[in-house]
C-alpha positions as CSV (number, residue, x, y, z in Angstrom):
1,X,-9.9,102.9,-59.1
2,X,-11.7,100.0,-56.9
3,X,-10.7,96.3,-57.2
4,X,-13.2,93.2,-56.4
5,X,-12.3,89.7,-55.9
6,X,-14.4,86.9,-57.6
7,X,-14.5,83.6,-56.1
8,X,-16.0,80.4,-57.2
9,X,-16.9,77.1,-55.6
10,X,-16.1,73.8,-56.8
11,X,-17.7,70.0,-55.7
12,X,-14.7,67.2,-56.1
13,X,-15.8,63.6,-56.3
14,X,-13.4,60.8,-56.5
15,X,-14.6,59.2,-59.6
16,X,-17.6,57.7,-60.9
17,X,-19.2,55.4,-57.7
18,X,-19.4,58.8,-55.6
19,X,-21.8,60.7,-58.1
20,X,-25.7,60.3,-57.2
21,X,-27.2,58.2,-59.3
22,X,-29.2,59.9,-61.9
23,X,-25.7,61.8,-62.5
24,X,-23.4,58.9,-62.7
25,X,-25.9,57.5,-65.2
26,X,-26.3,60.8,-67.5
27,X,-22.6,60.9,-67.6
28,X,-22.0,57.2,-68.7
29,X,-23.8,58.5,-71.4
30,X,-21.8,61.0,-72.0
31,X,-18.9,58.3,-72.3
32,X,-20.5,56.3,-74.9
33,X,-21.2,59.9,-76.6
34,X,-17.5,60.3,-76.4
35,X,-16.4,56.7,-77.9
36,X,-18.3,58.1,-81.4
37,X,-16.7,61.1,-81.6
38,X,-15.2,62.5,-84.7
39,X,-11.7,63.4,-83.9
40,X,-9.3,62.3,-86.4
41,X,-7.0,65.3,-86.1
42,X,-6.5,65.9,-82.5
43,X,-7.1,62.5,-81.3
44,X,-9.2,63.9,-78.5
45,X,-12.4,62.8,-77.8
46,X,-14.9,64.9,-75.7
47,X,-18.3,63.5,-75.0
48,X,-21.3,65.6,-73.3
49,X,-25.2,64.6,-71.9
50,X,-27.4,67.0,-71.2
51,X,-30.5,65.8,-69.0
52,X,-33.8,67.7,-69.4
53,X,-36.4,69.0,-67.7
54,X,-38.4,66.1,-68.7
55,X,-36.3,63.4,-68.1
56,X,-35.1,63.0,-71.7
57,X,-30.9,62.2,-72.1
58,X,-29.9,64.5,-74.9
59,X,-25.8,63.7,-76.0
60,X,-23.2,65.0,-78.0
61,X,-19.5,64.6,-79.2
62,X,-17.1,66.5,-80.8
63,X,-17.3,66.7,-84.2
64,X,-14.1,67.9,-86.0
65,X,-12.9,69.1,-89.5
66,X,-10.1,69.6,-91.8
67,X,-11.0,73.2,-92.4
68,X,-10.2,74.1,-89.5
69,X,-12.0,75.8,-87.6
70,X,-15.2,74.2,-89.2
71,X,-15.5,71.5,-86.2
72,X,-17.6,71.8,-83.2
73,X,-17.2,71.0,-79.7
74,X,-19.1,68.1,-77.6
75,X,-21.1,70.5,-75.5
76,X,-22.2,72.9,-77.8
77,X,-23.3,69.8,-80.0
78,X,-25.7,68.6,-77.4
79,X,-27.0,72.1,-76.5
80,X,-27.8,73.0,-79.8
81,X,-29.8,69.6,-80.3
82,X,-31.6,70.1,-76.8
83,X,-33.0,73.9,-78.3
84,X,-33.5,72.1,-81.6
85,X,-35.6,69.3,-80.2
86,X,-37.3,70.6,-76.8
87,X,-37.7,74.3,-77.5
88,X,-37.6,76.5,-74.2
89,X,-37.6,73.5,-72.2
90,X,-34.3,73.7,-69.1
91,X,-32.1,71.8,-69.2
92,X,-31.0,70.5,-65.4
93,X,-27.3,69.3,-65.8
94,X,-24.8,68.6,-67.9
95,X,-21.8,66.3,-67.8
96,X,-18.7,66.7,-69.9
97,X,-15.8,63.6,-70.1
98,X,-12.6,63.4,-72.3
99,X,-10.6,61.4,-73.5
100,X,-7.0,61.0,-75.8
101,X,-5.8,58.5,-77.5
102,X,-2.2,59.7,-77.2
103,X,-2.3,60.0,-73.0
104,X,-4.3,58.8,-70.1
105,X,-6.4,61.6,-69.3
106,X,-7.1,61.8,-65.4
107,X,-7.4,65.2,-64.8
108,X,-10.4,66.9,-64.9
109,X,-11.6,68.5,-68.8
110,X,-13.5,71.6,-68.4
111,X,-16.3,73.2,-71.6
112,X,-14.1,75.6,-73.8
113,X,-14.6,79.6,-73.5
114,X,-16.7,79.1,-76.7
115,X,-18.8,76.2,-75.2
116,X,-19.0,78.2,-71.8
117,X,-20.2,81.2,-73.5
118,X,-23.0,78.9,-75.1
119,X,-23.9,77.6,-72.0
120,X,-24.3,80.6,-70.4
121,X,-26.9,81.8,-72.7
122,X,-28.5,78.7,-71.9
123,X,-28.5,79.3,-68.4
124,X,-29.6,83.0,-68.9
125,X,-32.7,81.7,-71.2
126,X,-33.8,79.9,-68.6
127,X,-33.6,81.4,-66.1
128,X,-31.7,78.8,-64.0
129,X,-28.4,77.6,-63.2
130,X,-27.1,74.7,-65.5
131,X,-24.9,72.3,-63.0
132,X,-21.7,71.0,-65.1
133,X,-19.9,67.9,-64.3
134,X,-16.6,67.1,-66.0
135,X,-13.9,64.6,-66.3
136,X,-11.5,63.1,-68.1
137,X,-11.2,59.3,-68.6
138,X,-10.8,58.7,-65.2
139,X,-10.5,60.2,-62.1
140,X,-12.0,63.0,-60.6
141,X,-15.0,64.5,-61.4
142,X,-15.5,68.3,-60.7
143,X,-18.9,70.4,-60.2
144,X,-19.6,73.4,-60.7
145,X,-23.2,74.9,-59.8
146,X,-23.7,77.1,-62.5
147,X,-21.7,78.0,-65.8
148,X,-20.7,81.6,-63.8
149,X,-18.6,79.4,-61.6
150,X,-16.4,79.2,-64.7
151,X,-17.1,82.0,-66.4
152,X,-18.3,84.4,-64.0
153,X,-18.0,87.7,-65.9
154,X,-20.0,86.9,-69.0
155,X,-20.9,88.5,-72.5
156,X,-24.9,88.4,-72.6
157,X,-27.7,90.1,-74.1
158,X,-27.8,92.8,-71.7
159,X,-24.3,93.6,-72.5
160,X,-25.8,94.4,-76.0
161,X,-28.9,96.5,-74.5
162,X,-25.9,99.0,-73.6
163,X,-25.2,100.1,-76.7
């Protein structure tokens, strides 16, 4: 038997006037991405922007469903458009804010396993980190540098070339 530690590193920012610019403006974006969502069962709206390679803003929102579990999260919305619309093309960050319309939300809303497991994927395509900013309605916002800062023992294809 042998144990290892995993570790993970984490940028905190105060709220929206501390993120550099091209950031704070991708994840306004991501806000008005989150004021369309389609969450009349949970009340909980999740907004996502993805910004590409070449410049382009690509959003999402959660999109949910009576039959249940027929919905689909923010992030994986936005990802899915990105490969629909710019083929092969990386994707340099992504920012992720939430919202309720039961509570304040002030803490910090990370992407779901499923929407981390997408990401990473992503980021394995690629052949680059993706950096993920996230928040709730206010607050902080947190950075992590790469999806594996989240999910740093992932399910890829090479766990399927082992079989």
């Amino acid at each position: 038997m042998r144990k290892f530690k995993i570790s993970s590193e984490f940028t905190v920012y105060d709220g929206l006037k501390e993120l550099p610019e091209e950031v704070r403006y991708v994840m306004l974006k991501a806000v008005q991405a989150r004021s369309n969502a389609y969450a009349p069962y949970s009340k909980f709206r999740v907004g996502a922007a993805l910004l590409m390679d070449n410049g382009d803003v690509v959003v999402g929102n959660n999109q949910e469903n009576a039959a249940y579990p027929n919905g689909l999260c923010a992030e994986r919305v936005a990802i899915y458009h990105a490969g629909a619309v710019y083929p092969g093309m990386p994707v340099r960050f992504l920012c992720v804010t939430a919202a309720s319309e039961l509570r304040k939300v002030t803490e910090a809303i990370p992407p779901c396993g499923s929407c981390r497991q997408t990401i990473a994927e992503y980021e394995e395509n690629q052949n680059s980190p993706i950096p993920i900013y996230f928040m709730g309605d206010s607050g902080e916002i947190i950075m992590a540098s790469s999806l594996s800062d989240l999910l740093p023992l992932i399910f890829s294809k090479d766990s399927l070339n082992n079989i």
